[in-house]
N, C-alpha and C positions, 0 to 999 in steps of 0.2 A: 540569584539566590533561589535555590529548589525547593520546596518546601514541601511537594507529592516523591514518592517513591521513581513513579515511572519519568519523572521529567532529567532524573539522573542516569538511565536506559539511552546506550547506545542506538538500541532498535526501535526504540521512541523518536529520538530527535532522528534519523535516519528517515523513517517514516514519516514524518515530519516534513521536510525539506523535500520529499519525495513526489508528496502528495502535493507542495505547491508549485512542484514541476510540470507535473499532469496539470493541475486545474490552468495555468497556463497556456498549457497545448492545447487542452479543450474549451478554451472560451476562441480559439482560432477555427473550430469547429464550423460546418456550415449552421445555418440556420434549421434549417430540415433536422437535425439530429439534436437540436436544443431538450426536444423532452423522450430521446434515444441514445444515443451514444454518449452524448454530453454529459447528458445525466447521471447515467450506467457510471461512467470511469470516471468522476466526482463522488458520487456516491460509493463506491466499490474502494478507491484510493484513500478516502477519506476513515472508513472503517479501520483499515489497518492501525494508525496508531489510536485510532478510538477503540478497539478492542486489545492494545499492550497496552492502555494505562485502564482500562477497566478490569484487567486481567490482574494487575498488579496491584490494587487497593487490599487490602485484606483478605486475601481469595487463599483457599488450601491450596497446595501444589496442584492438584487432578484441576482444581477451577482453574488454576494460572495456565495451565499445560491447552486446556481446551478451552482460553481467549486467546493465546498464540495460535492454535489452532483454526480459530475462526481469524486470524488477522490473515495466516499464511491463505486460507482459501482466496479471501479479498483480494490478495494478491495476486492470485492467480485467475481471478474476474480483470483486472487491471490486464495482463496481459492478454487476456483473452480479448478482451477493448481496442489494446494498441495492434494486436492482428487484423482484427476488424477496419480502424483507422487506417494503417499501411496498406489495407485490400483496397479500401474505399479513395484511395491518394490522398487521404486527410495530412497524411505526414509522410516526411520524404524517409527512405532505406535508410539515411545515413543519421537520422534523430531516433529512429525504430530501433536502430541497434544499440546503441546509446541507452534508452529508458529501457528497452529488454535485457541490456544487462545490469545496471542498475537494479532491476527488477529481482535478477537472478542473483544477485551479491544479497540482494538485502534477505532476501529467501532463504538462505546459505545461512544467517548470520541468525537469524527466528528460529530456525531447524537447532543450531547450534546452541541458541539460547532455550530451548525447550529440554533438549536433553541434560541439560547442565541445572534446571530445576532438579531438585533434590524432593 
C-alpha cells in the first residue's frame, strides 16, 4: 500500500532496486576505497531516488523538474564511479556493462519522465 506520491513512480522504485545493486557491488570494494570510491557511488546512487521522492512531495513543476535534475546528475556520478571501478579491476567488463546500461535505461526513463512534467 503506497501512501507518498513517489512510491507509485516507476523511476522511484527503479532507482530503488538500482541503488541496492550498487551498494552490493560496493561493499566488494577493496578496503583502501572504503572512505573513496565506496563511499562516492553509495552516496552518489543513493541520492537518485532520494531526490525523485523529494522532488515529488508538494513541489511546482520547475521544483519537480530540477530534483529530477539533481537525481539525473547523481547518476551520472554513479557511472562516472563504475568507470573508475572497471579502470581500478574492482569489477569485471561483463557486470560494467550490465550496471552501465541499467544506468542508461534508467536515465532515458528520468529524461522522459521530466519532459512529461507539465
Amino acid at each position: 500500500m503506497s501512501k507518498f506520491k513517489f512510491e507509485k513512480l516507476i523511476i522511484w522504485q527503479k532507482a530503488m532496486d538500482y541503488g541496492e545493486t550498487i551498494f552490493q557491488l560496493a561493499k566488494n570494494f577493496p578496503d583502501i576505497e572504503k572512505f573513496n570510491l565506496t563511499s562516492q557511488i553509495c552516496r552518489a546512487v543513493d541520492s537518485i531516488a532520494l531526490n525523485i521522492s523529494e522532488g515529488s512531495i508538494g513541489q511546482s513543476n520547475p521544483e519537480q523538474r530540477k530534483f529530477i535534475n539533481y537525481a539525473i546528475r547523481s547518476l551520472a556520478e554513479v557511472v562516472a564511479c563504475l568507470h573508475k571501478a572497471k579502470r581500478r579491476n574492482y569489477i569485471e567488463i561483463y557486470n560494467f556493462e550490465i550496471l552501465y546500461n541499467e544506468a542508461f535505461h534508467l536515465m532515458n526513463m528520468m529524461q522522459a519522465f521530466k519532459r512529461n512534467i507539465k
